[in-house]
C-alpha positions in Angstrom: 20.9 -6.7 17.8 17.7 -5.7 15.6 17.0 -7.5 12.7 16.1 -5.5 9.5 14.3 -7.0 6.6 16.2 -6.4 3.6 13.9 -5.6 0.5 14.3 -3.7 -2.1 12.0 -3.0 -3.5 9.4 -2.8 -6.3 10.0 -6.3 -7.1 6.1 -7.0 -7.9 5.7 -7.2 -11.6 4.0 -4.6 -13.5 2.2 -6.6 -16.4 2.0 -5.0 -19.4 4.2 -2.4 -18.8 7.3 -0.6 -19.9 7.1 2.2 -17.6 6.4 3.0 -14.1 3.4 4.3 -13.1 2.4 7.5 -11.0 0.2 10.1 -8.7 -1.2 13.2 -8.6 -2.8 16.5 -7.3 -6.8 17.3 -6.6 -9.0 19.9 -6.0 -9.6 19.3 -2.1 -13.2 18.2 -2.4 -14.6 16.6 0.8 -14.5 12.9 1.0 -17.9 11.3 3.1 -16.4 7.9 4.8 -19.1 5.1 4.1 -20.4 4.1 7.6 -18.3 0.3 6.8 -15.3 2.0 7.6 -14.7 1.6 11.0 -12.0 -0.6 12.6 -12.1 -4.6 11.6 -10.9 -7.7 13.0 -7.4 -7.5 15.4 -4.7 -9.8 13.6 -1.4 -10.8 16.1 1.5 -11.1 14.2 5.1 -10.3 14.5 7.0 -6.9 13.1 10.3 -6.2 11.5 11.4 -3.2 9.9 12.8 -1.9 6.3 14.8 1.3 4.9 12.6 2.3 2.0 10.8 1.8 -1.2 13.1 1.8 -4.3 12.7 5.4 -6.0 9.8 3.9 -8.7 8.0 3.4 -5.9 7.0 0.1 -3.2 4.9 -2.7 -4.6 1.6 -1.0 -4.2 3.6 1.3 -6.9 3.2 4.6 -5.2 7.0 6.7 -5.6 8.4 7.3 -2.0 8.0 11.1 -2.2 4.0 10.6 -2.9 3.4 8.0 -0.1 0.9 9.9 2.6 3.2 9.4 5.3 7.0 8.3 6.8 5.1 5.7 9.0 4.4 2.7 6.0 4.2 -0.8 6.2 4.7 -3.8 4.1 2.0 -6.9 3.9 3.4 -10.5 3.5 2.9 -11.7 -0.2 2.6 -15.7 0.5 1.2 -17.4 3.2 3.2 -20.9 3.5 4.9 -21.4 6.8 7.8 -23.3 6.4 8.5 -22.6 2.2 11.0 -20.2 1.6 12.4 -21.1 -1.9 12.3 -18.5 -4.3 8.9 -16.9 -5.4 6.5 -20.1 -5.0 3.7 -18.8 -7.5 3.7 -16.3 -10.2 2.5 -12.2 -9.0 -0.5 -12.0 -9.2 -1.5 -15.0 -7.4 -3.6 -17.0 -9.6 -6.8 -18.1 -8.5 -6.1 -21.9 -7.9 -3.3 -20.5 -5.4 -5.5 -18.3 -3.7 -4.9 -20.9 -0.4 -1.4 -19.2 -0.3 -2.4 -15.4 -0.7 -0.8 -13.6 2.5 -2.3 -10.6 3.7 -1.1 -8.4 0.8 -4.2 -9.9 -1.3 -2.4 -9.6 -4.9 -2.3 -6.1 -3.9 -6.2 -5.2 -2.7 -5.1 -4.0 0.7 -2.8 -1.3 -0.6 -3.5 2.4 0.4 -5.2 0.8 3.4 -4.5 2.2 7.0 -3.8 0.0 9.5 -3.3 0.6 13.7 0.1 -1.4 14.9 0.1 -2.0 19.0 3.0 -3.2 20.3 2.6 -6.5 22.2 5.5 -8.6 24.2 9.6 -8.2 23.4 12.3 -11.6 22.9 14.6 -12.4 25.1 17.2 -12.7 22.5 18.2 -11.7 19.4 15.3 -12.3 17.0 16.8 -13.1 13.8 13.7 -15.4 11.6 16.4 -16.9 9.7 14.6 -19.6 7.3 13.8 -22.8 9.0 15.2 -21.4 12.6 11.3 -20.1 13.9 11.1 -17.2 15.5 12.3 -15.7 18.9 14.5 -18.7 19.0 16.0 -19.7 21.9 14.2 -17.2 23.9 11.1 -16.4 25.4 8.5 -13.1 25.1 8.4 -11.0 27.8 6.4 -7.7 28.8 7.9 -4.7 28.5 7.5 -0.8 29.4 6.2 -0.5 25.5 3.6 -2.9 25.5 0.6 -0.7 24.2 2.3 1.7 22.4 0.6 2.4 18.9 1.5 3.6 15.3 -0.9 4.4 12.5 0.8 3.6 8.8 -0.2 3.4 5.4 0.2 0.1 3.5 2.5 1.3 0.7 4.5 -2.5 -0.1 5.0 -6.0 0.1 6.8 -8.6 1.7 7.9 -11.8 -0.2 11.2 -12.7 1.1 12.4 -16.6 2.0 12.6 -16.2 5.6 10.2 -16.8 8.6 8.7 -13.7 8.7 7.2 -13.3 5.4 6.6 -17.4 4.8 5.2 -17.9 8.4 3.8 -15.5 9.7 1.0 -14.2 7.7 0.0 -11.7 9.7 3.7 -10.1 9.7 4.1 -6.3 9.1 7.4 -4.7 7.8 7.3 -1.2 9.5 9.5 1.6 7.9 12.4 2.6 9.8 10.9 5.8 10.7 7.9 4.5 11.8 9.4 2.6 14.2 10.9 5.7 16.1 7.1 6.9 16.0 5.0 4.9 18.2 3.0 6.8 20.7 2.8 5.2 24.7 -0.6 4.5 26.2 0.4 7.9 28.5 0.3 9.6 25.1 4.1 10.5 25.2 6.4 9.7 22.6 8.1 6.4 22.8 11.2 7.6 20.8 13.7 5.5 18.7 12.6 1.8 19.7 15.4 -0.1 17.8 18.4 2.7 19.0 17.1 2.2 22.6 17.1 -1.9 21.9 13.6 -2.0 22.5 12.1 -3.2 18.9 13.9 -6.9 18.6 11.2 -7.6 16.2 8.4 -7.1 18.4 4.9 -9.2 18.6 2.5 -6.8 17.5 -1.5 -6.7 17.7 -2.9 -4.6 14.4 -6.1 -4.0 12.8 -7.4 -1.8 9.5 -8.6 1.5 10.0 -10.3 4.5 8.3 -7.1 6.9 7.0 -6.8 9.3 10.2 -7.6 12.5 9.8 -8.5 12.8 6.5 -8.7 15.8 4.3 -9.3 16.7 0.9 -10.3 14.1 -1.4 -8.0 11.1 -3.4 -4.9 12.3 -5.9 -4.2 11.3 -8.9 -1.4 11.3 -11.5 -0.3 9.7 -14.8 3.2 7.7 -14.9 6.1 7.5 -16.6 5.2 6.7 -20.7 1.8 7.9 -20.6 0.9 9.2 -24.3 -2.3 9.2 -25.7 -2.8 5.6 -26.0 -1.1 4.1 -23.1 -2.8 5.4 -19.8 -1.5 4.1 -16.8 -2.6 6.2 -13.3 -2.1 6.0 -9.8 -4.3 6.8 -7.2 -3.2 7.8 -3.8 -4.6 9.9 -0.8 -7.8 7.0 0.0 -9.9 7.1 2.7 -10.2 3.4 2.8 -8.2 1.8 0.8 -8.7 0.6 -3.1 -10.3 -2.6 -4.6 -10.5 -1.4 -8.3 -10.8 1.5 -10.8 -14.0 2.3 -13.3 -13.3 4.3 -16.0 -16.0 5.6 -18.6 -15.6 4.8 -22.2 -18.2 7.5 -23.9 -21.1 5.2 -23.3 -20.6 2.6 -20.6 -19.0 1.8 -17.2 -15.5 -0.7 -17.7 -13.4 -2.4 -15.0 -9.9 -1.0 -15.4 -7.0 -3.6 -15.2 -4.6 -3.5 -12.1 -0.9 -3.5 -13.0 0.1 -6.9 -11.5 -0.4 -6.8 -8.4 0.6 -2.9 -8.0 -2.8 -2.1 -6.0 -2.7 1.5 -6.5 -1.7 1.3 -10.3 -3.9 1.0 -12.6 -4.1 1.5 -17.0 -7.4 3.2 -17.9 -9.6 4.3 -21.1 -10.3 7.7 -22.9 -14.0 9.0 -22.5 -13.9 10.1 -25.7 -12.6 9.0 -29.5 -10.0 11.9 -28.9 -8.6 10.3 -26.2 -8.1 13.7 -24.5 -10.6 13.1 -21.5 -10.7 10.2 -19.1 -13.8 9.8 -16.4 -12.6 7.6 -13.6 -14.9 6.6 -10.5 -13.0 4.4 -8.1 -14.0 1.6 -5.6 -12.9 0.9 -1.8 -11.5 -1.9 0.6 -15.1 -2.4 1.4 -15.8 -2.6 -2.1 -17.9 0.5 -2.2 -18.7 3.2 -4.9 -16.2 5.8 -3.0 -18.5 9.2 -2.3 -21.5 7.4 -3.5 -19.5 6.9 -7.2 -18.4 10.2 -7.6 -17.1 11.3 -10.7 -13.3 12.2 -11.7 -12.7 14.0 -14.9 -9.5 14.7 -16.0 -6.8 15.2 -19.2 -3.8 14.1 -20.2 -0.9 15.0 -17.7 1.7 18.2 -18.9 4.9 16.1 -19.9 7.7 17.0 -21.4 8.6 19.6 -24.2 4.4 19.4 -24.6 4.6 16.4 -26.4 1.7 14.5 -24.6 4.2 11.7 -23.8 6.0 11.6 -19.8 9.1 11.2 -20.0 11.9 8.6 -18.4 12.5 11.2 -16.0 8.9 11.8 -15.2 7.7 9.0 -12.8 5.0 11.1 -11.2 2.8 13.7 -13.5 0.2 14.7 -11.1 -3.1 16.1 -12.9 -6.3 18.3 -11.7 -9.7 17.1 -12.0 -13.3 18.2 -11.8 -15.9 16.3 -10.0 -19.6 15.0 -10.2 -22.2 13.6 -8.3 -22.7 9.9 -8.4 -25.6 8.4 -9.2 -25.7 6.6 -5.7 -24.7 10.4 -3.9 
């Protein structure tokens, strides 16, 4: 019997707003990987799987059909083993919480890759009711899929009461396809783990990893309610992830505000009285000027009937921007 993790989802709050946010299309500039970006530390942890992310998008706020690929995973929100009342801390996590931050980080690892290799298989059933551990009753053992691997994009979040997302920090939530994606050691396919009985809620080795195969450069797109005054943006197709947005008000560099802890949302500023022109430069996991602080210029997004404002209907109004050389390029 598998074990899904019911979520669902976009349940992180998005401060500030009344809308949902978006993503977007780019001219397919080439993207340099800083030299950082290489694979970092191996966390063990244990993985479950989910359906989806709710239509607005996951809690990293990127809409499902925008996500760069089936295979996505959710991080765990809290980190208290054994505390699986309600939400224990406001979202964000404030600052004198930080103790309890699971390996979502208010939403700094989002658009992150990570590699999943699958470890040892329980005996039994492997429910992580609250309170009743994990793998209870049984014992891990080896099985034919031990080293199989999956690459996925971190696209949500994990806050349920149960023992997964309370105790087990390092926990992933895999999507449902994902899990039929894994790849044997052999290279071969492994096929559908949980319709052969072979997922169980597996342990799993996984580290962070540069996106695979990348091409092209980051997209970007205005959400739902953006007008002239109101811009909120999300930005999607990273080659290593997202730990802030800069945008340029006419004269200096500013610190754009996350939207709660939606890591790939975020509400910038005109470059211009206008307010007809943003300049946005963006920064990475490793918190790096991403292409040595290259430049994003961009207008408003086409919404509807021309009126400069996206409409309810409108959760993703992709734009096209022009680029410049950093400083640091």
């Amino acid at each position: 019997m598998e074990s899904p993790n019911p979520k669902k989802r976009f349940k992180a709050p998005v401060l500030g707003l009344l809308s949902m946010l978006v993503l977007g299309s780019a001219a397919a500039v080439g993207v340099v990987m800083p030299a950082s970006a290489t694979v970092t530390d191996t966390y063990a942890g244990v993985g479950t799987w989910f359906d989806k992310v709710g239509d607005a998008g996951g809690a990293c706020g990127v809409p499902p059909a925008e996500i760069e690929s089936k295979n996505f995973v959710a991080l765990n929100v809290w980190d208290m083993p054994n505390d699986f009342a309600g939400n224990p801390s406001p979202r964000p996590i404030p600052a004198d919480k930080s103790s309890i931050k699971g390996m979502y980080d208010n939403g700094l690892n989002c658009g992150r890759w990570v590699q999943i290799k699958l470890s040892d298989f329980c005996s039994v059933a492997n429910g992580g009711a609250a309170g009743e551990g994990i793998c209870r009753g049984g014992t891990w053992k080896p099985d034919k899929y031990n080293g199989a691997t999956l690459n996925a994009v971190v696209t949500d979040s994990c806050g349920d009461g149960n023992e997964w997302c309370r105790s087990d920090r390092n926990h992933l939530d895999v999507s449902r396809y994902g899990v039929g994606q894994f790849t044997m050691p052999d290279g071969k396919p492994a096929g559908d783990l949980i319709g052969a009985g072979a997922w169980n809620n597996r342990k799993i080795d996984w580290s962070f990893i540069p996106a695979p195969n990348y091409q092209g450069d980051i997209k970007l797109a205005f959400a739902e309610g953006a007008e002239q005054y109101y811009a909120p943006l999300i930005i999607t197709n990273l080659p290593n992830g997202i730990h802030g947005v800069e945008y340029f008000d006419g004269s200096t560099w500013r610190r754009a505000q996350m939207n709660g802890d939606n890591g790939q949302r975020y509400t910038i500023e005109a470059n211009s009285p206008a307010k007809t022109s943003y300049t946005i430069r963006v920064i990475d996991a490793n918190d790096e000027l991403l292409n040595g602080g290259r430049e994003y210029t961009f207008g408003r997004a086409d919404c509807a009937q021309g009126s400069g404002k996206c409409g309810p209907s409108q959760n993703y109004n992709p734009v096209t921007y022009t680029t410049k050389a950093g400083a640091g390029s």
